[in-house]
Structure formats: C-alpha cells, structure tokens
C-alpha positions as CSV (number, residue, x, y, z in Angstrom):
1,X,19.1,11.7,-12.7
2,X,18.9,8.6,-15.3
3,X,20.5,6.1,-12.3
4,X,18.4,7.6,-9.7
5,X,15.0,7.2,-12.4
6,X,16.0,3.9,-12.8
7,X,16.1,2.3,-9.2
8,X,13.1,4.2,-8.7
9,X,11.9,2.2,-11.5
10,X,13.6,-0.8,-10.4
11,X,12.0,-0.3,-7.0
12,X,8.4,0.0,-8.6
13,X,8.7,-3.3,-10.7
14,X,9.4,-4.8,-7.1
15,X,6.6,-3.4,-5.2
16,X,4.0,-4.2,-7.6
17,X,6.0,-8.2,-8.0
18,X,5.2,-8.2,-4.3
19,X,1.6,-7.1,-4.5
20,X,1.0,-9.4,-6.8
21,X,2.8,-12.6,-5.5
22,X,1.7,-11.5,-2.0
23,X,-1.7,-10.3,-2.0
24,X,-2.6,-10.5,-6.3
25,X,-6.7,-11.1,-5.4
26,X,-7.1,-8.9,-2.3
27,X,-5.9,-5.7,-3.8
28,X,-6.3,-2.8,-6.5
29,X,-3.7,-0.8,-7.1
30,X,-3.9,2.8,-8.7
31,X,-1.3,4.7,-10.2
32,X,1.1,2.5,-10.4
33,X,2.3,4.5,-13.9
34,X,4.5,7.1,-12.9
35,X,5.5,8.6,-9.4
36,X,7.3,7.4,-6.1
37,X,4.3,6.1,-4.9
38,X,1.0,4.2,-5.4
39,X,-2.9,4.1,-4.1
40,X,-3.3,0.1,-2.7
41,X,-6.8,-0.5,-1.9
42,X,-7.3,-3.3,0.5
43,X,-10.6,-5.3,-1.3
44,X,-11.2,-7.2,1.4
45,X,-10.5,-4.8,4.3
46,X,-14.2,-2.4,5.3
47,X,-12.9,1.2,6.7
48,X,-14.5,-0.7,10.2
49,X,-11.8,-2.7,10.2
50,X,-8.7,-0.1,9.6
51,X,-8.1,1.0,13.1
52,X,-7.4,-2.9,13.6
53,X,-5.2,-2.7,10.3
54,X,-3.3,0.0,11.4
55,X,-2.8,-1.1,15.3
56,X,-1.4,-4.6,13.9
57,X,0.6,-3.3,11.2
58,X,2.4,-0.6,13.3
59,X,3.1,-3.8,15.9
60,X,4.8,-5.5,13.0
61,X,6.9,-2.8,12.1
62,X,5.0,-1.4,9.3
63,X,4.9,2.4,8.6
64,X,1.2,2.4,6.4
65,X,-0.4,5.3,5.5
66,X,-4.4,5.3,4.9
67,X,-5.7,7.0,1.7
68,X,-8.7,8.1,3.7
69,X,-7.6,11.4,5.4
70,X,-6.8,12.5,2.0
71,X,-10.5,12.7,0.9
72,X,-12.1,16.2,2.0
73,X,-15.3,16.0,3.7
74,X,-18.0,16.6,0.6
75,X,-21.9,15.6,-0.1
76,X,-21.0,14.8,-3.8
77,X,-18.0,12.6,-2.8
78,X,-18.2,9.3,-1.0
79,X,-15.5,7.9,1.3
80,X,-14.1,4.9,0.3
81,X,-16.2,2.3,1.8
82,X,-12.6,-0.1,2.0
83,X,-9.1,0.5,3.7
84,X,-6.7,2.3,0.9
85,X,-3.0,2.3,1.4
86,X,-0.6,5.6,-0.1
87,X,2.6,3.2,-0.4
88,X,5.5,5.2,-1.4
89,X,8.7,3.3,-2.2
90,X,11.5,5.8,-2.9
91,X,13.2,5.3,0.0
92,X,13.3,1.5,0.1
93,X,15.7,-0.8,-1.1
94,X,13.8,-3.5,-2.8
95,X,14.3,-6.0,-0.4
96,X,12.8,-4.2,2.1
97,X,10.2,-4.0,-0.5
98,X,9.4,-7.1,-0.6
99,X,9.7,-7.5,2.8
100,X,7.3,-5.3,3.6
101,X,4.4,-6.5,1.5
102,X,5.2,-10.2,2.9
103,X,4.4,-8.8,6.5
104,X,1.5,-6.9,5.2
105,X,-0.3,-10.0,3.9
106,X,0.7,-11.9,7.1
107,X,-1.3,-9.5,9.2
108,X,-3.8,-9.2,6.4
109,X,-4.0,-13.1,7.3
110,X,-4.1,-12.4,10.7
111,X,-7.1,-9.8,10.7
C-alpha cells in the first residue's frame, strides 16, 4: 500500500509540474489534494468550443473526459460556462504524464 500511495503521489506531483509548465495561465485546477484524479478547467476554452476540443484531442491520441456530463440538469445550478477536464492519472506512468499535458497544450494552441 505505502509504494503504491507513493507513485500515485509521485504521479500527482507530475501532472500538476506539467499543468503548470505546460498550460500554468490557461487553467484552474481543483482537487488536486488527495485522490487519483483532478477537475482541470480550461480558462480559456467556452463549452462552444468543447466539441472542437474533444474531436482534436481524440485525433491526437488523447483520452479527455469533460466535467460537464457530471453536472445534473438543475434551475439552482449553472453549468460551467468553460470546458472542464476529469484527468485521472493512476494509471499513467509519469512520462506519459507529461506527455500528455504537452499534447494537450499543443492542441489547446491549435484551437
């Protein structure tokens, strides 16, 4: 348990390195406390632009997952008016880590 806490740990410190190297004013990112995953909001991404996100990310081998089918349909709660990420990490190595956030701001670039 302690070796598996710790790469997950180790993989955490390298996604959030990335994000912040990569993409440090374009992005909030939530919960990055505990967990094997984190909320990344895309500042600079409007849900209008998402399908676009998602078509270019998929072409550039990307596996994202958007925040908003998570929200349930509700008067007293607003949709997030910008693109949100769930980026888990558990499963990565943190090369591929890193990898993966360098792609993300190169389509981010491109879009």
């Amino acid at each position: 348990m302690r070796r598996v806490r710790r790469q997950n740990g180790d993989r955490r410190v390298a996604l959030l390195a990335a994000l912040s190297e990569h993409l440090a004013n374009q992005v909030t990112v939530v919960g990055a406390d505990a967990g094997l995953h984190v909320v990344v909001w895309l500042d600079r991404v409007p849900q209008e632009r998402a399908h676009a996100l998602f078509e270019r990310a998929h072409a550039a081998g990307l596996g994202l997952y958007p925040v908003r089918p998570l929200y349930l349909p509700s008067p007293s709660v607003s949709q997030p008016h910008v693109v949100g990420l769930v980026v888990g990490y558990a499963s990565l190595s943190e090369r591929d880590i890193v990898r993966g956030v360098h792609r993300l701001a190169t389509v981010l670039e491109a879009l």
